[in-house]
N, C-alpha and C positions, 0 to 999 in steps of 0.2 A: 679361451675356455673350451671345454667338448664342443657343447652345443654349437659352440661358432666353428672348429672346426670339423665337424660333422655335414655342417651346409656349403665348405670348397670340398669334400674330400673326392671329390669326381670334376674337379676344376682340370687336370692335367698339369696340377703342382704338385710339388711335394709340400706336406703339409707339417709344420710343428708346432704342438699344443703348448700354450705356457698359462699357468693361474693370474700369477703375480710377477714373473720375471726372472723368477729362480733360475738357474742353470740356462737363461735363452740364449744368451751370449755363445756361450758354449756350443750347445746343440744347432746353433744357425751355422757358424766357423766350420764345426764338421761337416754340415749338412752341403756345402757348397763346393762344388764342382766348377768344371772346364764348362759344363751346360746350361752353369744359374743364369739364366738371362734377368733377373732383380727380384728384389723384396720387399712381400706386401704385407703390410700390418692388418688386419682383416679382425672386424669384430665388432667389440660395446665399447663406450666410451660415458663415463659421466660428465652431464653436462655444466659448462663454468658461463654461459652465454644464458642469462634466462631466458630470451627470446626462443630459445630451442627446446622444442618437447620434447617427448618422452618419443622413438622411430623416426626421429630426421638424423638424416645422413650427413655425416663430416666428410669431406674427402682434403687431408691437408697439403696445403700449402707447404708449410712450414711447419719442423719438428721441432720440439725446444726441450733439449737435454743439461740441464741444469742452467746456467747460461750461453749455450752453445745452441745456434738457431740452424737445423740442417735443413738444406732446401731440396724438397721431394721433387722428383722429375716432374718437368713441366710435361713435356705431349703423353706422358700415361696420365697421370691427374687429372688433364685435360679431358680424357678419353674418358676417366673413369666420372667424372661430374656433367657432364654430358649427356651419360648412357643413364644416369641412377635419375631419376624424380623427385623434381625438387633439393638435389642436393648441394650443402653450399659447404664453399671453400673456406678456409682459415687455417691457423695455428693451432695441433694438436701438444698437450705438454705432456709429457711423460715424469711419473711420480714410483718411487720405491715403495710406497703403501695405499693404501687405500683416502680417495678424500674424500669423508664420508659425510659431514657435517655441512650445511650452510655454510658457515660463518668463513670456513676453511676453503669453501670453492671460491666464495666472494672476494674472499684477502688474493687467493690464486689467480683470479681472474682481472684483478687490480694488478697485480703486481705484471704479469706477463700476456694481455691481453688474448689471451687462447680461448678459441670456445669449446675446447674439450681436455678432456683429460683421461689418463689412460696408464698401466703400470708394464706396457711393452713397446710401444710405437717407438720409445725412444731409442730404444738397446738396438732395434731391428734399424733403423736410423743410423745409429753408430757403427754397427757391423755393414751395413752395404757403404758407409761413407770410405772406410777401411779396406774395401775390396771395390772399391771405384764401381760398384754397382745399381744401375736406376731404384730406386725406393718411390714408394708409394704407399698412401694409409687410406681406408675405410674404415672411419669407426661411426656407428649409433647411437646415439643418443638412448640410455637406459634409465640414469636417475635423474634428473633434471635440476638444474642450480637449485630451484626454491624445495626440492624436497632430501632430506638424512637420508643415508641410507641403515636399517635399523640393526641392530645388533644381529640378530636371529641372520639378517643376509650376510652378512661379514663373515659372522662362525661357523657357514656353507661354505665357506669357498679356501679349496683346497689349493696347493702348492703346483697343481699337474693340472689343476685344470678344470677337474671332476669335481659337482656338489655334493657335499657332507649333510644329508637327510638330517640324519642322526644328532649332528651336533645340533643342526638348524632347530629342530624340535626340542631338544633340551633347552635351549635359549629361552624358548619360546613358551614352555613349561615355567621360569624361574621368572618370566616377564611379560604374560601371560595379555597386557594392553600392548604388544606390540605386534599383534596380530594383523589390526587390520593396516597396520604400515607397508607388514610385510605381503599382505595380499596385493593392496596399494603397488610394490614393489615388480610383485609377478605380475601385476596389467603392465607396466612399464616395460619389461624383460620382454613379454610377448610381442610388444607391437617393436622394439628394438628386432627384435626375430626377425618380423614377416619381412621387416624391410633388408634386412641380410640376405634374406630368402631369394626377394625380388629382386635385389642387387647384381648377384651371383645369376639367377637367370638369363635376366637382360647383358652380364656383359658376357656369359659366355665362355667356352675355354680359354683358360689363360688368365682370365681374369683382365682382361684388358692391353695385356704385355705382347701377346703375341700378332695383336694389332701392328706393332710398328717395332720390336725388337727383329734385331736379325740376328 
């Protein structure tokens, strides 16, 4: 999304924004040079672990693309859970839409034992598997398994990345009791930030890769 990448864009990557996934594939493939030393998934994550609130840090293990489990580099991951506070390791899953519901994280989280979920981790996964390149993911915790996320957030969220004021408000207008879900939703959003924020500080240029890539 923006907002996430806005907090690397002075990381000393190249940075590429995706909403939902649309064209990622694509724009990572071009994006890659003789100089990519790997690729990082960097951002929010909704959470399938209830143990996990609303600004804890995923750093994964393991990518799970449909039934295909890709294993992220051990010594950056390593580096990267390490440097962040508090951050715990698992299996991030990557989903073509949105899982927005309860019911929908629960059955996800039964069936593939992941504690996050996410609508790019995996494509970025798949493209550095394909170019024999280290991968790694940071994602935060923004909705947490026990909470929906409400319509009003959904009808924000554009294809490139950017929020949709406009639609969010009209939602919000025609469904008028899902206010305070969505305010509910922006405390969540925020404390997912700071700790992006803090992330990105503490590892520094590179984001952790230039620790140990050569």
């Amino acid at each position: 999304m923006a907002f996430e990448a806005k907090i690397v864009a002075d990381a000393g990557m190249r940075v590429i924004c995706s909403g939902d996934g649309r064209n990622l594939a694509a724009s990572l493939t071009r994006a890659i040079d003789a100089e990519c030393g790997g690729l990082l998934s960097f951002g929010v994550a909704g959470g399938l672990d209830p143990s996990l609130e609303p600004g804890t840090c995923v750093v994964a293990s393991e990518i799970l693309s449909g039934l295909v489990r890709i294993p992220t580099d051990i010594e950056w991951s390593h580096k990267l859970a390490s440097t962040i506070p508090d951050a715990v390791c698992g299996t991030i899953v990557g989903v073509p839409t949105p899982v927005a519901h309860t019911d929908a994280k629960r059955a996800l989280r039964a069936r593939t034992g992941a504690l996050a979920v996410d609508m790019e981790s995996h494509i970025v996964a798949e493209i550095g598997a394909a170019h024999g390149l280290p991968v790694a993911a940071i994602r935060v915790i923004t909705d947490p398994a026990a909470r929906a996320l409400p319509k009003a957030a959904l009808a924000a969220m554009r294809p490139n990345g950017t929020t949709d004021i406009l639609a969010m408000v009209r939602q919000v207008m025609r469904q008028p009791r899902e206010l305070p879900a969505l305010m509910r939703t922006a405390l969540d959003a925020r404390a997912a930030r700071a700790t992006l924020v803090r992330g990105r500080r503490l590892l520094g240029p590179g984001l952790g890769l230039a620790d140990f890539a050569t």
